[in-house]
C-alpha positions as CSV (number, residue, x, y, z in Angstrom):
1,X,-61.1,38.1,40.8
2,X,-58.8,37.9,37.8
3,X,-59.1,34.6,35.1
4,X,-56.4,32.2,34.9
5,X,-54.2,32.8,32.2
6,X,-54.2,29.8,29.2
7,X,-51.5,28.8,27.4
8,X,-48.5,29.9,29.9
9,X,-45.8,28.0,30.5
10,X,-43.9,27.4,33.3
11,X,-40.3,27.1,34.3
12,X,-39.3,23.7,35.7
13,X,-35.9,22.7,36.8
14,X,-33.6,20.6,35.7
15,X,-34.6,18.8,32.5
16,X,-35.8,15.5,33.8
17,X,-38.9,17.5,34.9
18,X,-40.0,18.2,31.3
19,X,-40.9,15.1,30.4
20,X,-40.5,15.2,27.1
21,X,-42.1,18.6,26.1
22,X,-40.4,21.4,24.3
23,X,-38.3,23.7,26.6
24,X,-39.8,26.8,27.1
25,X,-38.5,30.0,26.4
26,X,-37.8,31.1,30.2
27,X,-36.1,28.0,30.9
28,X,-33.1,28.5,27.8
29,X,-30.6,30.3,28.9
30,X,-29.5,31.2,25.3
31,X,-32.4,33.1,25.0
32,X,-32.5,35.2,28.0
33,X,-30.6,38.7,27.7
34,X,-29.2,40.7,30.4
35,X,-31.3,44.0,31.3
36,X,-30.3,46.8,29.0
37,X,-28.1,44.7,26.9
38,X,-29.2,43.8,23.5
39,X,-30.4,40.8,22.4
40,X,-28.6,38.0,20.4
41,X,-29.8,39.0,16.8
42,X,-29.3,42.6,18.0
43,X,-25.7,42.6,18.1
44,X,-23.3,43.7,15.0
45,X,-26.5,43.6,13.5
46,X,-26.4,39.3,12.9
47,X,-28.0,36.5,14.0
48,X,-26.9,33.1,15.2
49,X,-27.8,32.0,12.3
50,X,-25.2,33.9,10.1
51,X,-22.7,33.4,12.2
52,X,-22.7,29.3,11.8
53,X,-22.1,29.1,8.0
54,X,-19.2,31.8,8.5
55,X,-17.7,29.6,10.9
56,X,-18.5,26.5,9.1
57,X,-16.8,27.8,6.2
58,X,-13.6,29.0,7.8
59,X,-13.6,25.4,8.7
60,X,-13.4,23.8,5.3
61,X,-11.1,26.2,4.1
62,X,-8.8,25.8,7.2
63,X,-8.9,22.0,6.4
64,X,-8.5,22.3,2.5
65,X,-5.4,24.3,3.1
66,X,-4.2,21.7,5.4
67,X,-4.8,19.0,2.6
68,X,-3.4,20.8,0.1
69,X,-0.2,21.5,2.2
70,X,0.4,17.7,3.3
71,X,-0.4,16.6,0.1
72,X,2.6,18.7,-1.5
73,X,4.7,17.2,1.3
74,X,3.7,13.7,0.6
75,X,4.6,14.5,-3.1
76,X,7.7,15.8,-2.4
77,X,8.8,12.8,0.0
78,X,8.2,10.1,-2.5
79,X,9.7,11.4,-5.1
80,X,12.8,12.4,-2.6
81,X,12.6,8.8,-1.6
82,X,12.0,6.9,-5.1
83,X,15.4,9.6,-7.0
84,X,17.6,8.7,-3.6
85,X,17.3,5.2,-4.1
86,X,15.2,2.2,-3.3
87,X,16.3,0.5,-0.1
88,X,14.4,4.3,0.8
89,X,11.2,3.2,-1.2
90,X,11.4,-0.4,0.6
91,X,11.7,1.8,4.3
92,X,8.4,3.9,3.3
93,X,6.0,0.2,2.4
94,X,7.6,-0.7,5.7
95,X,6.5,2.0,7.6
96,X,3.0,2.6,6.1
97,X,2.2,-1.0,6.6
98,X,3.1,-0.7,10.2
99,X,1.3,2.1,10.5
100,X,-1.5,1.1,8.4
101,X,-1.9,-2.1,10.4
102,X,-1.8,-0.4,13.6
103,X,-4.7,2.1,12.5
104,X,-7.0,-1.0,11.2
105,X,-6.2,-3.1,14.7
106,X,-7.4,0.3,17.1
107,X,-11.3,0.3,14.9
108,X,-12.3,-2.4,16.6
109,X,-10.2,-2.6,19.9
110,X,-12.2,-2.1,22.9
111,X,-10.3,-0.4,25.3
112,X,-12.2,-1.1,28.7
113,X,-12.0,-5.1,27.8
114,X,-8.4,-4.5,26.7
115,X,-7.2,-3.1,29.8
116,X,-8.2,-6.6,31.5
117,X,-6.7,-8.2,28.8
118,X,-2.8,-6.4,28.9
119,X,-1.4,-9.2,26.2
120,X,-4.3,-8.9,23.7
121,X,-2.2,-5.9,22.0
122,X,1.2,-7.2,22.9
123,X,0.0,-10.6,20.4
124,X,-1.1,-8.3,18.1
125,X,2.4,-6.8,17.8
126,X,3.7,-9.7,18.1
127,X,2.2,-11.5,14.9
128,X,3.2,-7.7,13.1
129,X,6.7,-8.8,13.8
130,X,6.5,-12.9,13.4
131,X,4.9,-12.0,9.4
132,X,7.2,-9.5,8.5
133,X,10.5,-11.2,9.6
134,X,8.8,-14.3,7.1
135,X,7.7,-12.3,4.3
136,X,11.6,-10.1,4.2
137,X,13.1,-12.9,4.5
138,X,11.5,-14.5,1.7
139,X,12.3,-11.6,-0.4
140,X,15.6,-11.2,0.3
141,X,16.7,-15.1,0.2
142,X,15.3,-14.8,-3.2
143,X,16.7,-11.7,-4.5
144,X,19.9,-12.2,-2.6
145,X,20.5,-15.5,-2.5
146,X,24.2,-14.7,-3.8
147,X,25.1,-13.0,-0.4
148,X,23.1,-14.5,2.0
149,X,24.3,-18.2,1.0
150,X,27.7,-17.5,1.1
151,X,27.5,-15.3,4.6
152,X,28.2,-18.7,7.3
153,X,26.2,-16.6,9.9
154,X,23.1,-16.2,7.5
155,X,23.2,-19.9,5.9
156,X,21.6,-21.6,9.0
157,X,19.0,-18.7,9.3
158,X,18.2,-18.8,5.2
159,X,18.1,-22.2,4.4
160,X,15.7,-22.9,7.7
161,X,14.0,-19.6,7.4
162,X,10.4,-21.2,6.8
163,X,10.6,-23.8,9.6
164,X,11.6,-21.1,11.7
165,X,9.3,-18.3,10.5
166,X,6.7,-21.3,11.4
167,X,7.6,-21.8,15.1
168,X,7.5,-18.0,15.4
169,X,4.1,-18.1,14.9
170,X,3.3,-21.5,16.4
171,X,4.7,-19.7,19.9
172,X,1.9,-16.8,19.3
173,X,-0.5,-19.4,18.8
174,X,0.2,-21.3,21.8
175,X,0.5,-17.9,24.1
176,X,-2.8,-16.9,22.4
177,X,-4.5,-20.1,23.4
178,X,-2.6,-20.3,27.3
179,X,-3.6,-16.2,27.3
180,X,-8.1,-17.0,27.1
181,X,-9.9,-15.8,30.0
182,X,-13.5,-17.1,31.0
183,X,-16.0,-14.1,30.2
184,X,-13.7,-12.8,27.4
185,X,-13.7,-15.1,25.2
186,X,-16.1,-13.7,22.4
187,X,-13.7,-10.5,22.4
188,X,-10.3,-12.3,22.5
189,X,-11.1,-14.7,19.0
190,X,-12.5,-11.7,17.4
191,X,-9.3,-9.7,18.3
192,X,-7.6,-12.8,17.1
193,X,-9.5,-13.2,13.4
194,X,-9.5,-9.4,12.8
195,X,-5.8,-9.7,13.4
196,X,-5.0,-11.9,11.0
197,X,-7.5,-10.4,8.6
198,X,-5.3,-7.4,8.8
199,X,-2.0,-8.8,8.3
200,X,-3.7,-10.3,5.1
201,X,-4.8,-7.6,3.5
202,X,-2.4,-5.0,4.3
203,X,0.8,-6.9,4.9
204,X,0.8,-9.8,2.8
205,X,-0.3,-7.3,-0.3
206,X,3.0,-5.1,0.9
207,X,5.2,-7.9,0.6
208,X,4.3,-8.1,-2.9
209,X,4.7,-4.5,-3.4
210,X,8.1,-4.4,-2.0
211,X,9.0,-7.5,-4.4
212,X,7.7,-5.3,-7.4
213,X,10.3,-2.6,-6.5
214,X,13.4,-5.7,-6.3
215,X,12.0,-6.2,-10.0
216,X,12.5,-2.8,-10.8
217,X,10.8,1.1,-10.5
218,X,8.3,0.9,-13.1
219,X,6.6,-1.7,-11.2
220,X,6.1,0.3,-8.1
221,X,5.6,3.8,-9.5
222,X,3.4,3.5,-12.4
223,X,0.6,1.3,-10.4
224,X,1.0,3.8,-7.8
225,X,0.9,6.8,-10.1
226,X,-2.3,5.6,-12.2
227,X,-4.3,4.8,-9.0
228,X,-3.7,8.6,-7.6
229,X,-4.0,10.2,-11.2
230,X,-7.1,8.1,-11.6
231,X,-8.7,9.3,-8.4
232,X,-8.0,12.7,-9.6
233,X,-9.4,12.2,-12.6
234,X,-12.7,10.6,-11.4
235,X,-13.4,13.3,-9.0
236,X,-12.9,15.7,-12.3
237,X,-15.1,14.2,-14.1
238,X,-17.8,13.7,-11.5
239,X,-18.1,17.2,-10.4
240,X,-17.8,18.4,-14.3
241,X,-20.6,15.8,-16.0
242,X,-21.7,13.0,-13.1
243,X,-25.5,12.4,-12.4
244,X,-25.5,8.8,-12.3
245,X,-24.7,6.9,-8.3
246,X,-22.4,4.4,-9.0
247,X,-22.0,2.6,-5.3
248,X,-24.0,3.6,-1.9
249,X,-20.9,2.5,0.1
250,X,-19.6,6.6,-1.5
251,X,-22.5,8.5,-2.8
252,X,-20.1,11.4,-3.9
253,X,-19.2,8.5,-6.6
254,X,-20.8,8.6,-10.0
255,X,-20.6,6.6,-13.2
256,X,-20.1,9.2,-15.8
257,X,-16.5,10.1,-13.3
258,X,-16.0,6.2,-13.0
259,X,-16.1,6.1,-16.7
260,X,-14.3,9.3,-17.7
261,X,-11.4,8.5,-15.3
262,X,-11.1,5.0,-17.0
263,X,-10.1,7.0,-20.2
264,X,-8.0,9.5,-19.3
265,X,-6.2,6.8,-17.1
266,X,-5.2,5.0,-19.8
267,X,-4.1,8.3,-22.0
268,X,-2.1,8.7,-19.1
269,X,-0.5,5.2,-18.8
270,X,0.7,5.7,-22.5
271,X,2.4,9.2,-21.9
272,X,3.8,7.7,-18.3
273,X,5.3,4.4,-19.3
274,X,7.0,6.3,-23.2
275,X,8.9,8.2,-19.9
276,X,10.0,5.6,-17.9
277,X,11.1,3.2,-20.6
278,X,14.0,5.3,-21.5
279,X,15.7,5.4,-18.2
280,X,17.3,2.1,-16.9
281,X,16.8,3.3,-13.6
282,X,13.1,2.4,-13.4
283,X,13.3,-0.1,-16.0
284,X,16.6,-2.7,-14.3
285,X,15.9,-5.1,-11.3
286,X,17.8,-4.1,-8.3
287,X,21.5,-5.2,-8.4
288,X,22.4,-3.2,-5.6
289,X,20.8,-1.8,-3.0
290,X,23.3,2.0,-2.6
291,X,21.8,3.2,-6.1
292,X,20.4,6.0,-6.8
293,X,18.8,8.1,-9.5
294,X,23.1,9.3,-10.4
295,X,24.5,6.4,-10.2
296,X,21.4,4.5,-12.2
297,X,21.3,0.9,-12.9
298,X,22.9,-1.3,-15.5
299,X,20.8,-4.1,-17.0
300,X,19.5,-5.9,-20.5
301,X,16.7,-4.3,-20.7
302,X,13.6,-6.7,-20.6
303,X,12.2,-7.5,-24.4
304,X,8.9,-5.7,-23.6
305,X,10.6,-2.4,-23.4
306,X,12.4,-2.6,-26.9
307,X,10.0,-1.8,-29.6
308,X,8.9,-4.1,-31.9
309,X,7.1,-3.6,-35.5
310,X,3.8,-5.0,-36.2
311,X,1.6,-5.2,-39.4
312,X,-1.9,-5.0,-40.0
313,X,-3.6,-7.0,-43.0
314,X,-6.6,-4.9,-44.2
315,X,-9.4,-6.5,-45.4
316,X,-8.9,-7.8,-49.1
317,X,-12.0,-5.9,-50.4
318,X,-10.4,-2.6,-49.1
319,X,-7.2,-3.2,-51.7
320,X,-5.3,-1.8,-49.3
321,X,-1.4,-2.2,-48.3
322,X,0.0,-3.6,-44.8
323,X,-0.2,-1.2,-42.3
324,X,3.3,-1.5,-40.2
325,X,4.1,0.5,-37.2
326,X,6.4,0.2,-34.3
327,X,5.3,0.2,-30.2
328,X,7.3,-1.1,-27.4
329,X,4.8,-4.3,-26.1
330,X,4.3,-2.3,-22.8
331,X,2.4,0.1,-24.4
332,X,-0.2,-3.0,-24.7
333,X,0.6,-3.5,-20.6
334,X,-0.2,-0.3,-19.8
335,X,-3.9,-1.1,-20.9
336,X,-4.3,-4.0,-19.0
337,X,-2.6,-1.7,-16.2
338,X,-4.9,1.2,-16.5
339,X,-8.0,-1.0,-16.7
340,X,-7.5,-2.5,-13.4
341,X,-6.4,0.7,-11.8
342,X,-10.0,2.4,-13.1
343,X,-12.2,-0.5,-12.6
344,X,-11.1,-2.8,-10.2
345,X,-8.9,-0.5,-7.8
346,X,-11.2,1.6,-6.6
347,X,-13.1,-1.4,-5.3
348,X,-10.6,-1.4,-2.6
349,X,-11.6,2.2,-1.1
350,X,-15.5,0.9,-1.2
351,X,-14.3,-1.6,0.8
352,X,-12.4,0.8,3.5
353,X,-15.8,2.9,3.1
354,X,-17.6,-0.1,3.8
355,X,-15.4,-1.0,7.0
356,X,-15.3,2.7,7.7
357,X,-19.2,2.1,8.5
358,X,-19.8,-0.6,9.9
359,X,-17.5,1.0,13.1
360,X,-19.5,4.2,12.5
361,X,-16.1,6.2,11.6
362,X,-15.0,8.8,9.3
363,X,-10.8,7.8,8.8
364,X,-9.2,5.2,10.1
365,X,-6.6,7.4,12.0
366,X,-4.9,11.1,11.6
367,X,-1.6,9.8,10.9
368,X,-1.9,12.8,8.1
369,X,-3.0,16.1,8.5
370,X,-6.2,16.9,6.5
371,X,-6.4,13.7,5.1
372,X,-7.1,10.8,7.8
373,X,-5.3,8.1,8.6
374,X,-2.5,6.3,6.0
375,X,-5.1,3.4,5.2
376,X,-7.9,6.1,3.8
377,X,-4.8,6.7,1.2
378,X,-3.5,3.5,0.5
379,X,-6.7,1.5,0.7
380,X,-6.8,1.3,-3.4
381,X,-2.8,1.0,-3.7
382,X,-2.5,-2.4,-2.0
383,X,-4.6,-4.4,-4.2
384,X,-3.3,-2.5,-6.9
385,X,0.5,-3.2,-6.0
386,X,-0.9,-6.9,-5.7
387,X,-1.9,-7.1,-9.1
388,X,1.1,-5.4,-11.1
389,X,2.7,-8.2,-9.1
390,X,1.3,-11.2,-10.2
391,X,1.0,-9.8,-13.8
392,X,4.0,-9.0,-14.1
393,X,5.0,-12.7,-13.1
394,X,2.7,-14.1,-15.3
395,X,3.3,-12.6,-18.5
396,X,6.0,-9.7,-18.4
397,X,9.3,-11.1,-16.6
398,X,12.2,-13.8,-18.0
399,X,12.8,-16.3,-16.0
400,X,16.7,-17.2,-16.7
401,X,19.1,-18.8,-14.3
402,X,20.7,-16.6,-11.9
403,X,23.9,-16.8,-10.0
404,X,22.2,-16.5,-7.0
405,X,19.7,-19.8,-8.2
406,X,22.9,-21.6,-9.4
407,X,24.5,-21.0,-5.8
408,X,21.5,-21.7,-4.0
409,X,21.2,-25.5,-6.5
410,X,24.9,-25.9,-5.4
411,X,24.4,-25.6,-1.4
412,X,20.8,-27.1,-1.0
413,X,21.6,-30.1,-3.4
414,X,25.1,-30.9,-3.5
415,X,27.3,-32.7,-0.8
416,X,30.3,-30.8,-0.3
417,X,32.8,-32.7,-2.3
418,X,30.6,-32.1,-5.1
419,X,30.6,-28.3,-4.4
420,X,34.6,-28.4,-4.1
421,X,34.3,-30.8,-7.8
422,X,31.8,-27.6,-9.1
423,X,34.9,-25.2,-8.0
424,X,36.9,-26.8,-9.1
425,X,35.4,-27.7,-13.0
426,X,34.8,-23.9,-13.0
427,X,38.2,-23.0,-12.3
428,X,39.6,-25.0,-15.0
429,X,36.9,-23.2,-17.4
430,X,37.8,-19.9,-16.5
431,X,41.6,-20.6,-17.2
432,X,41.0,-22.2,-20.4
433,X,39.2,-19.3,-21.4
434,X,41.7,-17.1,-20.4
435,X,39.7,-15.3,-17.7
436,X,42.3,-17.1,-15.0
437,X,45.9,-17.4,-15.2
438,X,48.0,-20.7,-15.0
439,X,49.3,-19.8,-11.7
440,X,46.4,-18.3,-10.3
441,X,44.5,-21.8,-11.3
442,X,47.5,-23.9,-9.7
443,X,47.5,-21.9,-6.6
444,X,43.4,-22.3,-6.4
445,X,43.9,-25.9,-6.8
446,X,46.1,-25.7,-3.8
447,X,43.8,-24.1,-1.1
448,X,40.7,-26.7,-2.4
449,X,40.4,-30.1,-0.5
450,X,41.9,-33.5,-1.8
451,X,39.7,-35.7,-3.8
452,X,39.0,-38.6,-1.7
453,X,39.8,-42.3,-3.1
């Protein structure tokens, strides 16, 4: 009578007979060869093993030489865009705002509940479209008030363009409200909040951007161009000297590169904004919309552009003379500039990595090839484009009185007889100064209205 074998496992079938126990051997398929055919590690002479970190590899490369490609491309479209001119410039912010927007809304979307709900993305849109008709139209009633306020078809819409921006969104509102289904609710206000939330972040810090380029080039291309060079730099340095974690939201981020970018950001802010000040191109608000790197722009340049000379008192004890030198105030700016984009900037990727997270993905889209979606490259740039904003506002730009502000006094605050009386005044100016002639004044006199007694 033969013993019972120990220790021999069985084959069961299907796996919800194993209970939890390790597979055996018979029951892998991947381990079972065909008779007279060699086994897996017998074939070419490699295992399994070797073949995954060949494989894994071609895949890196493959998707490095796909970065590398799009990120050429992308090169070569902005600067095609910013040299053709910048009503091109204003239609790229346009479309990666769309686009970004669209990429942060789909994260969180729920697609079973949104079937059930078909309006929850058509309100989403719909707010899209009700925010960007106020914010353009903000920017171009008030860099083109002298067109729009003389155009009779776009008076109504630009001297009434908040009330109606306002019941724009007041009609999404009231949809949003009539559109609440029992059972849904929970999903339909957090749609609603992370909406908003979005347009926020990525479209109200656009509009701002876009106003930067009205104020001229500079303002849009050297934020952009310190935040990229500093990313470039800060991966330099981190992979040459970096030991130190700076942030758990991205582990691959270390203090020595934090640091090291900081520095050579500013070196090149210096070297940058020397260039740019000499062309009148990047330097001149926009004064009309079909120029283009040819044609330039003609402007008085703004005082912080035109160098200056400064002296320096050494101490007394040292018996030494004044030290003068000459530096356009921009070059001091460009610190300000440079620190923000090193130090504060990058706090707006963390905060993509962060959101990133929390919905447990890696990009927010793959709107480009080898690098994610457009919001995994432009997380940094909007608060960045934000800022050069408002500083510039505060302590760079001269506020003087512009024709458009003088024609938009003259309709919003005078009756009409005292806008004929304006003309009027003005057209005796200009012929006393020679710039009208006698007849030309006599016939202008003519075509204006009678003064009332």
């Amino acid at each position: 009578m033969t013993k019972p074998r120990r220790n021999v496992q069985f084959q069961h079938r299907g796996s919800n007979g194993h209970h939890g126990r390790r597979p055996s051997v018979s029951g892998s398929s991947e381990g079972v060869s065909e008779p007279g055919s060699p086994g897996p590690k017998a074939m070419n002479g490699t295992s399994e093993k070797d073949s995954t970190p060949q494989s894994e590899y071609e895949k890196k490369k493959q998707t490095f030489i796909t970065r590398t490609i799009w990120s050429f491309v992308m090169i070569f479209g902005f600067f095609l865009a910013m040299f053709a001119g910048h009503i091109y410039i204003i239609g790229i912010v346009t479309a990666i705002q769309i686009v970004s927007f669209k990429e942060v809304i789909a994260i969180a979307n729920v697609p079973s509940r949104a079937k059930n709900l078909p309006f929850t993305r058509s309100l989403n849109w719909y707010f899209l479209g009700t925010t960007m008709y106020f914010l353009y139209g903000e920017s171009v009633i008030y860099y083109f008030k002298h067109i729009v306020l003389v155009d009779r078809v776009l008076l109504p819409f630009a001297t009434h363009h908040r009330f109606i921006s306002f019941m724009l969104y007041v009609i999404g509102f009231v949809f949003f409200v009539g559109s609440l289904q029992k059972g849904h609710y929970r999903f339909q206000f957090t749609q609603f909040a992370w909406t908003h939330m979005a347009l926020y972040l990525i479209n109200v810090q656009a509009h701002f951007i876009m106003n930067s380029i009205f104020e001229g080039m500079i303002w849009f291309f050297l934020p952009a161009s310190l935040v990229i060079t500093n990313d470039i730099f800060a991966y330099v340095c981190g992979i040459t000297f970096g030991r130190t974690q700076l942030i758990k939201l991205s582990p691959k981020k270390t203090v020595e590169g934090f640091v090291g970018a900081w520095v050579l950001t500013i070196i090149f802010g210096f070297g940058m904004t020397n260039v740019l000040m000499r062309y009148k191109y990047f330097i001149c608000p926009v004064n009309d919309l079909g120029a283009n790197i040819f044609t330039g722009l003609q402007c008085t340049p703004n005082p912080v552009f035109l160098s200056q000379t400064y002296t320096i008192q050494p101490p007394l004890l040292l018996h030494q003379p004044p030290f003068t030198f000459s530096i356009a105030p921009m070059q001091f700016h460009i610190l300000v500039f440079a620190t923000f984009a090193s130090l504060i900037a990058p706090f707006g990727g963390f905060f993509a990595s962060g959101l990133k997270r929390t919905f447990k993905v890696k990009d927010f889209g793959e709107s480009i090839p080898g690098h994610g979606g457009i919001t995994d490259r432009m997380d940094c740039q909007f608060i960045m484009g934000f800022f050069a904003f408002m500083y510039y506002q505060s302590f760079i730009a001269v506020y003087k009185t512009s024709v458009g502000g003088v024609i938009e006094m003259a309709v919003q605050g005078l009756s009409v007889e005292e806008q004929v009386e304006v003309v009027r005044g003005l057209g005796k100016y200009l012929a006393g100064q020679g710039v009208l002639a006698d007849k030309a004044l006599r016939c202008f006199e003519e075509g204006l209205p009678r003064r009332r007694r």
